[in-house]
N, C-alpha and C positions, 0 to 999 in steps of 0.2 A: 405720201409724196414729200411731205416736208420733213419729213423725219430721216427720211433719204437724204434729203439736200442738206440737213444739217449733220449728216455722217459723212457726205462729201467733204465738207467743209471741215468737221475736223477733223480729219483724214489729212487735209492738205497744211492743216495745224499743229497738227502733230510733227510732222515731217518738220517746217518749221522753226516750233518752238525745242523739238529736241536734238536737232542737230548737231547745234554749238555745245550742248550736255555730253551727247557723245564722244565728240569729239578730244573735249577737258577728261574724260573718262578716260580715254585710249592713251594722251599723252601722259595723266597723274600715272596709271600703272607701269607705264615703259619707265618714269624716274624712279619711281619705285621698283622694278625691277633690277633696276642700277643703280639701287642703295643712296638718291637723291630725292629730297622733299618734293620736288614737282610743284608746282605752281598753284595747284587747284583746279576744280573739277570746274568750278563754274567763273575761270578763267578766260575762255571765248567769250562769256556774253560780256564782260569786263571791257575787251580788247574791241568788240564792234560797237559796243557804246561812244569809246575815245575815240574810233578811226569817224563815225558819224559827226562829230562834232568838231572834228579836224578840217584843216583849208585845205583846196585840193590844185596841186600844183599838175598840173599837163606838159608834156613835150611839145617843145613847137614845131616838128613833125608829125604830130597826131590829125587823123583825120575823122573822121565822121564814124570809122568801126573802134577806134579809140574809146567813143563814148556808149554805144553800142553795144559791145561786146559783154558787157556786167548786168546791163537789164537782159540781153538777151540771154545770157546765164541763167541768171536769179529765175527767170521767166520758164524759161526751160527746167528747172527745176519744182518750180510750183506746178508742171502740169502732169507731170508722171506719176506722183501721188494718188493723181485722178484714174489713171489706170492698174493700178496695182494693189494688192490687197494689204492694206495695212492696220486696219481695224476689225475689217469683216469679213467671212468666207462668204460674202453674195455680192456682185458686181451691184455698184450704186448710178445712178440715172447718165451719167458720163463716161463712164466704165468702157463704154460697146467702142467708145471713139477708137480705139486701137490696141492691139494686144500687145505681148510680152516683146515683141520686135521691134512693134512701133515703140515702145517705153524706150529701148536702147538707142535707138533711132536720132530721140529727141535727146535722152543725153548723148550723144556724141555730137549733136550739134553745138550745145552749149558748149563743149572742150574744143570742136573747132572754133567758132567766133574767138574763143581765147588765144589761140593759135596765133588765129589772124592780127588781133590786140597786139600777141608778143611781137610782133614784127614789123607790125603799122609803127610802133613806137620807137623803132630805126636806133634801138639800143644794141649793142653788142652780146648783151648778158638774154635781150628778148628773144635775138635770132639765135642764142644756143641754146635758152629752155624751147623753145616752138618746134626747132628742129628735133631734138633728141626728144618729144613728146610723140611727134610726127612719126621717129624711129619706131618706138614702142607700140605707137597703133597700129603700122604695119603687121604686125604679128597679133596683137590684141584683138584688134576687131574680126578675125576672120576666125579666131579659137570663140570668140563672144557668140559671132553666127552659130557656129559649127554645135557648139551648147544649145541654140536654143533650138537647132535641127534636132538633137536629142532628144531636146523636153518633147519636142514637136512627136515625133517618134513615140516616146515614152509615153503620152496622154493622146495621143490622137488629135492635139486641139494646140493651139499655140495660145490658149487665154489662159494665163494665169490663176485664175478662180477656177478651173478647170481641172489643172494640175494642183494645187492646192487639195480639190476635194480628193483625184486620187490617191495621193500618197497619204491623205490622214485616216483613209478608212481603207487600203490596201495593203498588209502588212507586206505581202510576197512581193507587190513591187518596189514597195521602200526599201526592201533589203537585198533584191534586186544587184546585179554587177551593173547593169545599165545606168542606177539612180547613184549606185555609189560613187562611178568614174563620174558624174554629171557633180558630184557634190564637188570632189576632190578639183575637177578644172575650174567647177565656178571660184573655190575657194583659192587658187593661184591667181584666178585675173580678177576679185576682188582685192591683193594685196598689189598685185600693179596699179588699178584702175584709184586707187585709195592709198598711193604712195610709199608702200607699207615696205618695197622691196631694198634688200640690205645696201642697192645701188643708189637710190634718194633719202634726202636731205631736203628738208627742210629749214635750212640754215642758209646764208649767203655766201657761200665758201663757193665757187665758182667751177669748178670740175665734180661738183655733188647735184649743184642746182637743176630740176626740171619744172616742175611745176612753178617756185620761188621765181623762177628766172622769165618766165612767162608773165608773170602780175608784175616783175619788179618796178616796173615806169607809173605805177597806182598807186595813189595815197585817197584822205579821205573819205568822202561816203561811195567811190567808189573803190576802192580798195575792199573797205566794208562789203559789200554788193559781192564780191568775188570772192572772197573768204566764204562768205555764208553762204553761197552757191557751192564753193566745195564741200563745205560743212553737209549741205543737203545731200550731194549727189552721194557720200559716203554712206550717211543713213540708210538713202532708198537701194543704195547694192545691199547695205547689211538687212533689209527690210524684206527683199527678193529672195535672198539668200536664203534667208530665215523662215518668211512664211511661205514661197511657193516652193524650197529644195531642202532643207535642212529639218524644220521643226514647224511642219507646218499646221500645228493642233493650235487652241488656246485662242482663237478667232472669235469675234464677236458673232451667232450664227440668228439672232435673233433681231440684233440691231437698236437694243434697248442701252438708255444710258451706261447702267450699270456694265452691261455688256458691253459697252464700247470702252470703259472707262480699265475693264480688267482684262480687257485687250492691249491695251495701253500699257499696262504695269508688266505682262506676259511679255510683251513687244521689251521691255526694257531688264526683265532677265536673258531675252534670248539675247539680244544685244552684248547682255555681260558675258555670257558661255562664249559665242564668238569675239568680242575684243580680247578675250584672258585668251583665245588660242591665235589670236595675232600677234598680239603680244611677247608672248612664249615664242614663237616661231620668227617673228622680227630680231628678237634680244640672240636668241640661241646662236642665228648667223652671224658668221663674219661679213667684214661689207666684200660687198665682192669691184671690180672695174667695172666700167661700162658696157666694154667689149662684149663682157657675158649679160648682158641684159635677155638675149635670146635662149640661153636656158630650162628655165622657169617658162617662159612662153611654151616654149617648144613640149617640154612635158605636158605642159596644160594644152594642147592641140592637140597630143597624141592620147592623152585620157578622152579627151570630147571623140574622139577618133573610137576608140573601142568603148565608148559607149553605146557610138552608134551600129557600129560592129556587135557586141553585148546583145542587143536591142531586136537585131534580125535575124539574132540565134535564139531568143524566145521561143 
């Protein structure tokens, strides 16, 4: 039992400490891709150190979700971890609290309260990232469901450790039309849900800005708080991705140090295989308007679509 709680634990450490890694990852290879030095890999934990130690200036329209909104983040991010398989192929003593739906669930809460931040904060720049975030999930969340009506379909189970076991000892299903369209939509609404799409910016430039435009009224240790909250939430889609749809072998199966430890290192080449294919696929596009943000959605609901279709032609 304690060997359990402390594979809970750092499970939800994991998540944590390699977030901001990731993240210095995905942006050094994008300037690199574009023949620019890039900042460095271990740039993010640089950048949340300063914004901690920083004075924090508030809007005097902010109200009580103002301050709210960044624990409730951070928070919601520290407990998905708990449910999803990131170290282990065997659910650990927290696990049972909610499946692959409840995990989406709880992130999307966390991207609403931010929502609500962008707009509590009575800024102009807040009510156009909130709203044009709000656009996006119109269409996001229902391809999100529809995915995991798939997995649902595809494994009989909506637990993640579940699907994990089938597709690492089923070859016919992992090559499957059902788990391939299930790959290809998750991997569209992890480049929206992870900002990745040729439509955002990350920059202050004001007809690019969504996410930016939502935090923009936050400085100091909360600024920090909400950075590192998206830092997390990108991990745990690439973490999903990775170990319950894409490469779900290389799990710790026995829950020993060692084995948790070259779970870890496993976890941080799949991680590299997929950011070098965002990467490639962020750089290759042109940006596109806004207008077409629907798109790429809409593809990615019609592959969740014939998967499920796929699925009951088995």
């Amino acid at each position: 039992m304690t060997r359990a709680i402390l594979l809970q634990i750092a499970q939800v450490l994991a998540v944590v400490l390699l977030a901001p890694l990731l993240q210095g990852v995905i942006v050094q290879w994008e300037e690199r891709v574009q023949r620019a030095q890039g900042p460095g890999i271990f740039q993010p934990y640089r950048d949340l150190r300063k914004l901690f130690h920083k004075q924090l200036v508030v809007p005097e329209t902010a109200s009580f979700i103002y301050w709210i909104a960044p624990v409730v983040a951070f928070t919601c991010m520290l407990t998905v971890p708990i449910l999803i398989p990131v170290l282990t192929n065997f659910p650990l003593p927290l696990s049972d609290m909610g499946d692959i739906l409840g995990g989406g669930l709880i992130l999307t809460l966390g991207s609403f309260f931010i929502t609500l931040a962008g707009l509590d904060s009575g800024s102009a720049y807040g009510g156009v990232g909130s709203s044009r975030a709000v656009m996006l999930g119109i269409l996001a969340e229902p391809t999100l469901i529809l995915v995991f009506v798939g997995i649902t379909l595809l494994a009989k189970s909506m637990l993640p450790f579940v699907v994990n076991h089938l597709l690492a000892g089923n070859a016919a299903v992992y090559l499957s039309p059902a788990h391939l369209f299930l790959v290809a939509a998750f991997f569209i609404l992890l480049l929206v849900e992870t900002d990745r799409l040729p439509f955002h910016s990350s920059t202050h430039i004001e007809v690019y800005m969504i996410e930016e435009g939502r935090i923009l009224e936050y400085s100091g240790p909360l600024l920090a708080l909400l950075r590192w909250a998206s830092a997390m939430k990108q991990l745990i889609l690439y973490t999903i991705f990775c170990n319950v749809l894409l490469l779900p072998w290389g799990l710790s199966a026995e829950g020993t140090a060692l084995g948790a430890l070259g779970a870890a290192a496993g976890l941080l080449v799949k991680f590299a295989i997929v950011a070098a294919a965002v990467v490639v696929v962020e750089t290759m596009q042109s940006r596109l308007r806004y207008y077409r943000y629907q798109e790429p959605l809409a593809a990615s609901f019609l592959l969740a679509i014939l998967a499920i279709v796929a699925n009951q032609m088995r």
